[in-house]
N, C-alpha and C positions, 0 to 999 in steps of 0.2 A: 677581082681587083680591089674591092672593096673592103674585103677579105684578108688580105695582102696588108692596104693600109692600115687598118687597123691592128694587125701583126704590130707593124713595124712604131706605130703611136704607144703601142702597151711596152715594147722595147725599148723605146727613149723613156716611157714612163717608168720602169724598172731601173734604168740609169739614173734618171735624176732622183729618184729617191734614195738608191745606194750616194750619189754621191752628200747627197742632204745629210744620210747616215752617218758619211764619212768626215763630214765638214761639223756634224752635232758631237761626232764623238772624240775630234779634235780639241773641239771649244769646251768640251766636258771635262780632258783632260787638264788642259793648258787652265782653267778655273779651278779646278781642284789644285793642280800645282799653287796656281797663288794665291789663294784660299791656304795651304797651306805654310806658305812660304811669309803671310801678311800672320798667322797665329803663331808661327814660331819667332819671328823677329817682336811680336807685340810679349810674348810670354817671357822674352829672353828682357825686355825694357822693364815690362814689368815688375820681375825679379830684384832686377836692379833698385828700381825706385823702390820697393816695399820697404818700408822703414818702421813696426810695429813699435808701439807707445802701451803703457800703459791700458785695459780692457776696457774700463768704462770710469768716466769722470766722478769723482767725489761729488759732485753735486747733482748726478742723477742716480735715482735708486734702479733702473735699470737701462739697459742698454737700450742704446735705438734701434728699432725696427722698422729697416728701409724699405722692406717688402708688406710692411704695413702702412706706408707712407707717412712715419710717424716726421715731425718739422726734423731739420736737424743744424748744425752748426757750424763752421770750416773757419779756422784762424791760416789765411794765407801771409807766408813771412817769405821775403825777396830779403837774399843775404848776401852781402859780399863776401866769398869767401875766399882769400886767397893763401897761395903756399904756407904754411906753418905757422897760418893763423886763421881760428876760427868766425871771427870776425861779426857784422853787429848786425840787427835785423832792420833793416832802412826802410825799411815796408813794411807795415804790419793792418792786413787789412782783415778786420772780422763781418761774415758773412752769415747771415739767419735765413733758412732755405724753408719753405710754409707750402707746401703741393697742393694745401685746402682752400689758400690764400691766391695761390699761382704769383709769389711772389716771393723775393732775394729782396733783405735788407743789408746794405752794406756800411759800413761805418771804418774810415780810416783815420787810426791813431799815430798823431806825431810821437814821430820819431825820440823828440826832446819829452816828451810828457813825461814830469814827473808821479812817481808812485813807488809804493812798494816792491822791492823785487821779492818775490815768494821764492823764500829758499837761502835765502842771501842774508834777509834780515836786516836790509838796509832800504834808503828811499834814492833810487837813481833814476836817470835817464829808464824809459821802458826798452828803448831796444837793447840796454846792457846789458837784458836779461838771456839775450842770446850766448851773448859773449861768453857770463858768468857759467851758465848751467845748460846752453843750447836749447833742442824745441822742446823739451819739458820742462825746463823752468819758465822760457816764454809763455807756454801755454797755461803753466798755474800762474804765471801773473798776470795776461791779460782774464781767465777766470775770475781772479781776486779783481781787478779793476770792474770790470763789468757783472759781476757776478753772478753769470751764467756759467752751464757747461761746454767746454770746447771740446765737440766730440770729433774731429776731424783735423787733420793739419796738412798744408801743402807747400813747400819751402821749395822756392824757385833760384838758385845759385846766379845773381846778378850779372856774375864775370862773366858767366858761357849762355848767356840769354841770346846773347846774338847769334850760335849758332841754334836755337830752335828758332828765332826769326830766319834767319835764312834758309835753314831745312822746311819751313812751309811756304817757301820761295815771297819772302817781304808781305810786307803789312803795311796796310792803306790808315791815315789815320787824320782826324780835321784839326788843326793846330790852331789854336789863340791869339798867339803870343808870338811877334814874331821878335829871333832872338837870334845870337850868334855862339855854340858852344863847342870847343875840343877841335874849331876849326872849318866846321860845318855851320854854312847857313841853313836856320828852316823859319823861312816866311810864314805868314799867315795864310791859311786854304788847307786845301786837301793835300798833304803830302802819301808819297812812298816809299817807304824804310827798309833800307836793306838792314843786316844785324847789326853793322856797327852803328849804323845811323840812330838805331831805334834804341840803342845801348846808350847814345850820347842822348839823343831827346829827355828819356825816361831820368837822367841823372840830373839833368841842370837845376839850380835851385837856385842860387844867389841872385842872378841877374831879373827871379820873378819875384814882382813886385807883391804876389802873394806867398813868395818862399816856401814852406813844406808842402802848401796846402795844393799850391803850383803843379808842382813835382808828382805829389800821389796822384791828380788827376792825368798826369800825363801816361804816369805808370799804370792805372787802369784804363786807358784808351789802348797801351799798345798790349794790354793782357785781356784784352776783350778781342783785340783786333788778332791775337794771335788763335785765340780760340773759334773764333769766324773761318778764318783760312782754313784753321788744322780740320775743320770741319767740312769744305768744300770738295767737290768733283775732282778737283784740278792737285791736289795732294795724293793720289791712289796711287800714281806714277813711281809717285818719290817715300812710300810709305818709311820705308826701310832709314832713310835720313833723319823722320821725324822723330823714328820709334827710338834711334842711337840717341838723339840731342835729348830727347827725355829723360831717357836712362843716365847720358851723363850729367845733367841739372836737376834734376825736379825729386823729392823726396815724399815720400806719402804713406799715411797709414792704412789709407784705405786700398781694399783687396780688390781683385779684377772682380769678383760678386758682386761687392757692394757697389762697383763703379757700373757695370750692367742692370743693376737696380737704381740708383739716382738715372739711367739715364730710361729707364724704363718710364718710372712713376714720377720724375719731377721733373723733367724736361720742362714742363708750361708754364714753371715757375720762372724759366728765363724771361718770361714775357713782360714782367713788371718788375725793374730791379732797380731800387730805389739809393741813392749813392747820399751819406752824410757825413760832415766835417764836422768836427770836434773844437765845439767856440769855448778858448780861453784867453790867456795873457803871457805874455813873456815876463818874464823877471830872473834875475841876476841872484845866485845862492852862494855864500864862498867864490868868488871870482866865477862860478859857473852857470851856462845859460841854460833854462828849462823852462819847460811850456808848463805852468801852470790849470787845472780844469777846475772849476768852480764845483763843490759840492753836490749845485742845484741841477748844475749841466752833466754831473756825471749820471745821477737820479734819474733825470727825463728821460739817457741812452739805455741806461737800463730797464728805465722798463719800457722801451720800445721793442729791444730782442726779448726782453722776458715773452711781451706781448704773443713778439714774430716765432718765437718758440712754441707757446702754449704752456709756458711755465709757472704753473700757480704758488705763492706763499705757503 
């Protein structure tokens, strides 16, 4: 009898391990499916966004070495762009990334700031320089204003922002300011922004009493707050929405390697990310308005990314 039972214990035990078998090599399948089904929609976004620039900056004698965790550089430019016009860079935020430092210095340049446009030959508004010559003339004038290398660039199309807010299902963000724009109340507290919502937040300007300086911080809360999400558990679902809304907005020179290398070796640089405005004056030129920068204040941002770089004289 004894005998018997334990027959019949080795027999369910034969079962439950076929069935284990059968249920591991379900899950083994159905994971490689979308394993690769999450590589080909990311390769296919990819594709899309890769936008090659120029090899390596006039003012570095050689390229960066991401896999040697050399600093590096990222001029991020948010652009309106609409039908049959290429339209002006409203956002121009530079970024100095240090993996030795564990630290991102950011610095955002109005809009209005007068300068040189490189390539133009003339002294305009800095976002004209989108207008005139697109991201490489922007990139050799914000160069020439700061006079570092911009080894990196990522242009986020403002019109269709709203749908990557909404393909990583809204963004949480803590507002200031409370204000009324395009229709939309947003009080003071913790809000949550669907695309459009986050589209009107990120634009209002006149109504704050700090006007540009207003606006960019609000546009780096909801582009901090977008990279939080797109980063979370709760986006795996919906990978395939995030990968399209990138590919139709976001442009970028850097390559799927390079982007597996920042996120290899300088992840821990997100841990201290130090955000700077840019103190000057308004003033009136020919009937037109421009943000003036002091000599002394351009000097001091310079050599804080020279610093954040490691770029010596």
């Amino acid at each position: 009898m004894a005998e018997e039972r334990s027959r019949k214990n080795k027999k369910k035990m034969k079962k439950w391990v076929k069935v284990t078998l059968i249920i591991l090599a379900i899950l083994v399948v159905a994971l490689g499916a979308y394993i690769f089904s999450v590589y080909h929609s990311l390769s296919d976004a990819l594709h899309t966004m890769h936008q090659p620039i120029r090899e390596t900056s006039d003012k570095r004698t050689e390229k960066v070495a991401l896999e040697e965790k050399d600093p590096f550089s990222v001029l991020l430019l948010g652009v309106d762009e609409r039908s049959g016009d290429r339209g002006r860079s409203d956002t121009m935020i530079v970024m100095a990334v240090n993996p030795t430092k564990e630290s991102i210095e950011m610095i955002s340049i109005p809009r209005d700031t007068r300068t040189e446009i490189v390539g133009k030959g003339t002294e305009d508004k800095i976002n004209h320089a989108y207008a005139f010559g697109g991201v490489e003339m922007s990139i050799n004038t914000v160069e020439n204003f700061f006079d570092i290398p911009i080894d990196y660039f990522i242009q986020v199309n403002m019109e269709g922002f709203q749908e990557i807010v909404d393909a990583v299902g809204g963004v949480t963000v803590t507002n200031d300011l409370d204000f009324t724009y395009g229709g939309v109340h947003f009080p003071e507290g913790t809000l949550t922004l669907n695309g459009d919502e986050a589209l009107l937040y990120s634009r209002m300007r006149k109504e704050d009493p700090r006007g540009d300086f207003g606006r960019q911080l609000r546009q780096r809360s909801i582009i901090e707050a977008v990279i939080k999400e797109g980063a979370s558990l709760n986006t795996l679902t919906n990978y395939g929405d995030i990968f399209t809304a990138l590919g139709n907005n976001v442009k970028t020179n850097l390559t799927f390697s390079e982007m597996i290398d920042i996120q290899k070796n300088y992840k821990q640089a997100a841990k201290d990310m130090e955000q700077h405005q840019i103190n000057g004056h308004g003033s009136t030129i020919n009937g037109i308005y421009y943000y003036i920068v002091p000599d002394e204040e351009k000097a001091k941002l310079q050599q804080l990314l020279k610093e954040q770089l490691e770029i010596t004289e």
